[in-house]
C-alpha positions in Angstrom: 0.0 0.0 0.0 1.3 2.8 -1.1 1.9 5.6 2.1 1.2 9.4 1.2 3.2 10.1 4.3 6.7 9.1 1.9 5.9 11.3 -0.6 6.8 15.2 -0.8 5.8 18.1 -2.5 8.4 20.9 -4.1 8.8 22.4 -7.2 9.9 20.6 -10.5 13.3 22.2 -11.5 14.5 22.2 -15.2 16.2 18.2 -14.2 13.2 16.7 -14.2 12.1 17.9 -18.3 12.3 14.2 -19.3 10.0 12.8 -16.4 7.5 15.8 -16.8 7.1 15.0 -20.5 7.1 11.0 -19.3 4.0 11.8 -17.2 2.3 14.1 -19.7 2.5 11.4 -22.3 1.3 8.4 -20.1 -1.8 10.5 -18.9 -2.6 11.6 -21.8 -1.6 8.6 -23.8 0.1 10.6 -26.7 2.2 7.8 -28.8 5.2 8.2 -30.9 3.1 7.1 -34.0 1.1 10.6 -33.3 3.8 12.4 -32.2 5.3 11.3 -35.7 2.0 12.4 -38.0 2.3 15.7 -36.8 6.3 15.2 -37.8 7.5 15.4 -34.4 10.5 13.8 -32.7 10.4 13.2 -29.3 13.9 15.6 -29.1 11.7 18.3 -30.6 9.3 18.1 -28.0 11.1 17.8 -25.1 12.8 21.0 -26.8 9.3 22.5 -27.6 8.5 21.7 -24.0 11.9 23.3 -22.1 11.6 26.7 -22.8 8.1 26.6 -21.3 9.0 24.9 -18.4 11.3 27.1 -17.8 9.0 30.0 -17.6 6.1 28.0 -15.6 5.4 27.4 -12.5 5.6 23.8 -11.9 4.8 21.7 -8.6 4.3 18.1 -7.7 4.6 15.5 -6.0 7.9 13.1 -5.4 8.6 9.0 -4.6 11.8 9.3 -3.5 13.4 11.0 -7.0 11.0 10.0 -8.9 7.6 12.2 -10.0 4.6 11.0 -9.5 2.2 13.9 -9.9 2.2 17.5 -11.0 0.7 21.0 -12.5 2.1 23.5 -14.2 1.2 27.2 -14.6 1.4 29.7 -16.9 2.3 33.3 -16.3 -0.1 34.6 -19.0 -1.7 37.8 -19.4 -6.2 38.5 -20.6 -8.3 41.0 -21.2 -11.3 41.2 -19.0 -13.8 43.9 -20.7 -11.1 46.0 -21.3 -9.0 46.0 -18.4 -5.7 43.8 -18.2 -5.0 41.1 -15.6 -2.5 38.6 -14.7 -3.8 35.3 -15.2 -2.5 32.2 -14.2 -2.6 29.5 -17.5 -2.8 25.8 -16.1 -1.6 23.0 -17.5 0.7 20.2 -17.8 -1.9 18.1 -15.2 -1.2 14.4 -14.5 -1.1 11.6 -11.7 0.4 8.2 -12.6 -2.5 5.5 -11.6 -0.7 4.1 -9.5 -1.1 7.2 -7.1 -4.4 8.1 -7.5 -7.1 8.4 -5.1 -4.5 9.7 -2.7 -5.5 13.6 -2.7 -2.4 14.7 -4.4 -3.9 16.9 -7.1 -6.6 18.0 -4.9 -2.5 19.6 -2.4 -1.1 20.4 -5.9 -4.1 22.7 -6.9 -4.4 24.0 -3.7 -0.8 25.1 -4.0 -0.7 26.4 -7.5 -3.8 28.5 -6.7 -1.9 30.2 -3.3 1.3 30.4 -5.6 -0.9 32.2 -8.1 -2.6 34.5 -5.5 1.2 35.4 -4.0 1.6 36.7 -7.7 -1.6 39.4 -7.9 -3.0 36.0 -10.7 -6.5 36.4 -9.8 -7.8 34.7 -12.5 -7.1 31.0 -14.0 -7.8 29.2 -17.4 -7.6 26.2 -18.0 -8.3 23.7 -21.0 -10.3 20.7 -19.4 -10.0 17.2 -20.0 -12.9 16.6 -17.1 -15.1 19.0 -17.2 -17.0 17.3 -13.7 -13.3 17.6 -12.0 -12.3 21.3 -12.7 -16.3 22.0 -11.2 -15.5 20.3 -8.0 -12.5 22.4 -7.7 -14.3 25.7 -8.4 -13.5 26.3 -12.1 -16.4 26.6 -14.6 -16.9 26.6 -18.0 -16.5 30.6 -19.4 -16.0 29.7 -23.4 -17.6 27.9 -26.6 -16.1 26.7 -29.5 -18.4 26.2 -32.6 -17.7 23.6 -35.3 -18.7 24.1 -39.0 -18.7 22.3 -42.2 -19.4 24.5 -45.6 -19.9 23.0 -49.0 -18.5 24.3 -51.9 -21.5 25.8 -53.3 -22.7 27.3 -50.2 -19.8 29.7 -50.0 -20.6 33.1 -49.4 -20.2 35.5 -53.0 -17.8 37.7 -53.2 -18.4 41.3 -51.9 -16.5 44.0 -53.0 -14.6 45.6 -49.8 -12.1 48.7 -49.8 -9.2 46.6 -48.2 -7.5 43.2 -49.3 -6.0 40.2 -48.6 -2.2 39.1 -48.4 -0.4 35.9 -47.9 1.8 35.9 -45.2 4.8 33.7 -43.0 2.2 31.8 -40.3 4.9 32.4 -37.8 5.8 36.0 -39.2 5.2 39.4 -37.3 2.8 40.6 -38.9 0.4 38.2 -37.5 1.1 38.6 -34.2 0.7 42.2 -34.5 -2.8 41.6 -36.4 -4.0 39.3 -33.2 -2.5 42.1 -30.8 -4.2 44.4 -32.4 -7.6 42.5 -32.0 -7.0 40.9 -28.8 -6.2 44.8 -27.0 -10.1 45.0 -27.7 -11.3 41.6 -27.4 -13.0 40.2 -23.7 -11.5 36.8 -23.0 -8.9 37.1 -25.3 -4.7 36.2 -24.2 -2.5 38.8 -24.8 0.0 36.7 -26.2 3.5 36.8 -25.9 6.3 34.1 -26.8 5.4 31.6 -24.8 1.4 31.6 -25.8 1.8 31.8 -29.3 4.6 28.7 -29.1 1.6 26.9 -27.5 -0.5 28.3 -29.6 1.5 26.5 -32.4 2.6 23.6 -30.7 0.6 20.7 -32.5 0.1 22.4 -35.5 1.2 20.6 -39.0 4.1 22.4 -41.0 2.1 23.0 -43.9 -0.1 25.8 -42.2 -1.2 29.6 -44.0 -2.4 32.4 -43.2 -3.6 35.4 -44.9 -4.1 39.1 -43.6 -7.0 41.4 -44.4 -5.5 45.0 -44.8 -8.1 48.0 -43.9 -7.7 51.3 -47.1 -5.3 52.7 -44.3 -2.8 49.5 -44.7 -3.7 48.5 -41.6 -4.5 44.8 -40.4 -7.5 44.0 -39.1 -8.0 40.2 -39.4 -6.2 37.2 -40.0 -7.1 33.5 -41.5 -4.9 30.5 -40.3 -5.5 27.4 -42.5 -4.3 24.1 -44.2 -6.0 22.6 -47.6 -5.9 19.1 -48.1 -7.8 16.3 -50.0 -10.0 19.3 -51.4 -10.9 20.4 -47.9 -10.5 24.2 -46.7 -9.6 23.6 -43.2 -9.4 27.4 -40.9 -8.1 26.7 -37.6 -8.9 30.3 -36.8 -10.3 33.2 -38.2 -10.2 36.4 -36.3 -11.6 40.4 -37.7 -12.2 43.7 -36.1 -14.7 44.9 -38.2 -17.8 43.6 -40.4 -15.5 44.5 -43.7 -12.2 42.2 -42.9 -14.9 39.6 -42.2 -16.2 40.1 -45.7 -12.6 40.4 -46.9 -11.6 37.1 -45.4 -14.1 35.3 -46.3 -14.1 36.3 -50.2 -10.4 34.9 -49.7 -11.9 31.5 -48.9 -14.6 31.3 -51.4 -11.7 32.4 -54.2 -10.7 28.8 -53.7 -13.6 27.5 -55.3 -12.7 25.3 -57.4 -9.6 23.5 -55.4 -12.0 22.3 -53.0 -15.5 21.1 -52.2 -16.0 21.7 -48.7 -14.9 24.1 -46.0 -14.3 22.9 -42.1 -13.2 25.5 -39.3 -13.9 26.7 -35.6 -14.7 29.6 -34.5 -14.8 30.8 -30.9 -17.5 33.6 -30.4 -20.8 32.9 -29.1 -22.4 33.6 -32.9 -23.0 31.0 -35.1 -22.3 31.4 -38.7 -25.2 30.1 -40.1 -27.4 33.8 -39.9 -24.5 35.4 -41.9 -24.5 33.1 -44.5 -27.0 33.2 -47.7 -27.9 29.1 -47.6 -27.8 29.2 -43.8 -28.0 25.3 -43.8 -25.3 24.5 -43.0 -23.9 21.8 -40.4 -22.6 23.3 -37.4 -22.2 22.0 -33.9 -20.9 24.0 -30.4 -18.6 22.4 -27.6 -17.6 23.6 -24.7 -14.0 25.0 -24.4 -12.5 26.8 -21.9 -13.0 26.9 -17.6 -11.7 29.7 -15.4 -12.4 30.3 -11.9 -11.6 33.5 -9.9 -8.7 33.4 -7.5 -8.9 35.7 -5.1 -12.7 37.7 -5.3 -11.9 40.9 -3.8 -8.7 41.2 -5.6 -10.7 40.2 -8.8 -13.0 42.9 -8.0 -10.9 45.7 -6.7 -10.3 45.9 -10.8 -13.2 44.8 -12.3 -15.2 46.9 -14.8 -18.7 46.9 -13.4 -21.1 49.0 -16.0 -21.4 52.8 -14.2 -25.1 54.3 -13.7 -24.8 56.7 -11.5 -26.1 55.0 -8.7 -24.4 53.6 -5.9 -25.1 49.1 -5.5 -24.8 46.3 -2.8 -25.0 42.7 -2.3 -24.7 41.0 1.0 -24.4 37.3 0.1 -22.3 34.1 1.0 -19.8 32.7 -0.7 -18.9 28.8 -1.4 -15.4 27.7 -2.7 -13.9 24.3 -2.7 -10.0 25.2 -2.0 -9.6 29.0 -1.4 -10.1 30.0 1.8 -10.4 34.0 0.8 -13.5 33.2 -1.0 -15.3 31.6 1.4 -18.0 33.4 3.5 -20.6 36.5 3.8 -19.3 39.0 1.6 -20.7 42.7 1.1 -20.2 43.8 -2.5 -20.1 47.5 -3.1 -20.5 48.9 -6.7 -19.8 52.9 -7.0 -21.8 54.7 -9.3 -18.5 54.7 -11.6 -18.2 50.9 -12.0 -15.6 50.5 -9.4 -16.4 47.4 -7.5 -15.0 46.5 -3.6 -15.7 43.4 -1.6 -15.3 43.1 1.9 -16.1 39.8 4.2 -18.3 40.4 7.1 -19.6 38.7 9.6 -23.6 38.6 9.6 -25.2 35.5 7.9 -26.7 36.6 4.2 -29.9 34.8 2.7 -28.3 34.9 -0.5 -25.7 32.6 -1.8 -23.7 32.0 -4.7 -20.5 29.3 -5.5 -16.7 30.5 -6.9 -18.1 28.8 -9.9 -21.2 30.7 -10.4 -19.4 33.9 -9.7 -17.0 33.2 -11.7 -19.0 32.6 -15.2 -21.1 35.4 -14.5 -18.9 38.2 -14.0 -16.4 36.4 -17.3 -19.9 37.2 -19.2 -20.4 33.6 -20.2 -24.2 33.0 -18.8 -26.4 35.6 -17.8 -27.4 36.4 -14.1 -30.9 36.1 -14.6 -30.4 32.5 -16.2 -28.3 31.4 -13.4 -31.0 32.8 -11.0 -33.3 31.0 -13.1 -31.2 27.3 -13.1 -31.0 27.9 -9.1 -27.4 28.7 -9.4 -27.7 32.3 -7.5 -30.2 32.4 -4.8 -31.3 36.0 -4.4 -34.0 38.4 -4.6 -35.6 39.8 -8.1 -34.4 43.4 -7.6 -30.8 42.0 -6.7 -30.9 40.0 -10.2 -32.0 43.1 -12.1 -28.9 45.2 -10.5 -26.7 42.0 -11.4 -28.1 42.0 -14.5 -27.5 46.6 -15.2 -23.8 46.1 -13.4 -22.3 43.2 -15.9 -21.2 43.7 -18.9 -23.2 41.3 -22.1 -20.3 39.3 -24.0 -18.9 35.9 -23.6 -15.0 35.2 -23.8 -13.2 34.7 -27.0 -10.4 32.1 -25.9 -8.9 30.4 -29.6 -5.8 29.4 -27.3 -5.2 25.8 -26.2 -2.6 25.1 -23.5 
């Protein structure tokens, strides 16, 4: 029987690369034949993989020299309706079987979250592969992604625009100033450096385009990634900043008309594509993506961008969170007539209540306070949804990031 009491918990130094990647692989059961399709060597990715590590946070757990269990975190940086935070990007999670049932991610989470906390990261994202798991531990889902499949002939026609389209490197500059340029305005969206967009590329096949929509000023003001084969159009993303490098983009796509017969992408807003399109039937389908929970609430809302009106607001309500103890009580919100938000714990019992998760996906925008009322995920009063519903901005996250 294995004893918890033998085992220890420190941080992973840069020694331990080839064990980290061990456990990432057997949890995630990633085989050389696919680490081959995508043409990579297992070299390349314990390469791909140092640099990150290097730059992450990593903790876990230890049998003797050996590690048995770990996370990793991600200094990263989002845009929360308009105002910047640090966020903390975790990843890299994984327990070897044969220590499971033990606790040890339940310590390790624990830890990563006080680590983040120490570091002003009041918010965390994270890609899930349980979505049941991350809920227990007060994250909750905040992003969609929505599948689509286009035939040939139900390509939009082309629209004459005042900007146009250029081919570009995928890895190039000018990309990753057209995303900053969209992401500086975009809630939800990582402000990505090095280290995000190497992620962002990380399983990506060598064969992959992109084009740039360029406003009348020369500006750029959207982007297309994508990869043809077997006479399929495949976008991994498509991002614009106005209506007209939408148009612009897509009269890029349909000017492939006749290499291919069908069209298959993601895209990561809450609006499908369908209502844009002339024949709107097409096939699309939406999946969950991204969870985030809130760190630290009255950090989170010391800088939060409530809506102003002029009028000052309060909630008295208690809290529930699974791991972080700062989250957990009677808390008396404060909204200034500005938008500036403060919240304080107090001692007095509160009638209403609400979990880390809840609070979480509402103030990220994802569901509505009325519909979470509604589902019996906020227990208050009608007059406190309505102020809820005046204070919070209306826009889920746009996450196309995968870490």
């Amino acid at each position: 029987m294995m004893n918890k009491k033998d085992l220890k918990m420190r941080p992973v130094g840069n020694e331990y690369l080839e064990q980290y990647n061990a456990l990432l692989r057997y949890v995630f059961q990633v085989t050389d034949q696919e680490l081959s399709s995508v043409g990579w060597q297992e070299k390349e990715i314990i390469r791909a993989k140092f640099p990150t590590m290097q730059k992450a946070d990593v903790i876990g757990w230890f049998d003797g020299d050996t590690l048995v269990s770990q996370v990793a975190v991600y200094p990263m940086r989002v845009k929360v309706f308009g105002k910047t935070y640090s966020m903390g990007g975790l990843t890299g999670v994984g327990t070897y079987p044969e220590y499971s049932n033990m606790g040890l991610m339940h310590k390790l989470l624990e830890q990563a979250l006080k680590n983040m906390r120490e570091k002003k990261q009041y918010i965390c994202y994270l890609y899930p592969y349980s979505i049941p798991y991350y809920r227990r531990k007060g994250w909750e889902l905040i992003s969609d992604k929505i599948s689509y499949e286009i035939k040939d002939y139900q390509l939009p026609k082309n629209h004459q625009v005042a900007g146009s389209v250029r081919r570009v490197k995928a890895d190039g500059e000018e990309l990753k100033e057209t995303y900053a340029r969209f992401a500086e305005h975009t809630h939800g969206a990582i402000l990505r450096d090095e280290l995000a967009w190497n992620e962002y590329w990380l399983w990506d096949r060598d064969d992959i385009m992109a084009a740039i929509y360029y406003n009348e000023n020369e500006e750029p003001d959207g982007y297309i990634i994508y990869w043809i084969e077997n006479e399929v159009f495949y976008i991994k993303d498509m991002i614009f900043n106005h209506e007209e490098a939408r148009t612009g983009l897509w009269n890029f796509v349909s000017a492939h008309f006749s290499m291919i017969d069908r069209v298959e992408g993601s895209t990561y807003t809450d609006e499908p594509l369908a209502f844009l399109l002339e024949d709107a039937s097409i096939k699309e389908s939406i999946s969950p993506y991204y969870m985030a929970r809130i760190v630290d609430f009255p950090a989170f809302v010391a800088d939060y961008p409530f809506k102003a009106d002029g009028t000052e607001r309060e909630w008295r309500f208690s809290m529930t969170d699974p791991i972080m103890e700062c989250n957990q009580g009677s808390f008396l919100l404060k909204i200034s007539k500005d938008g500036r938000g403060t919240a304080v714990k107090i001692s007095e019992p509160c009638a209403d209540s609400i979990s880390i998760q809840t609070m979480t996906t509402m103030l990220m925008g994802y569901k509505r306070p009325d519909y979470l009322a509604k589902i019996g995920r906020i227990h208050a009063g009608g007059e406190t949804i309505d102020m809820l519903e005046d204070a919070i901005e209306q826009q889920p996250p746009y996450i196309s990031d995968y870490f």
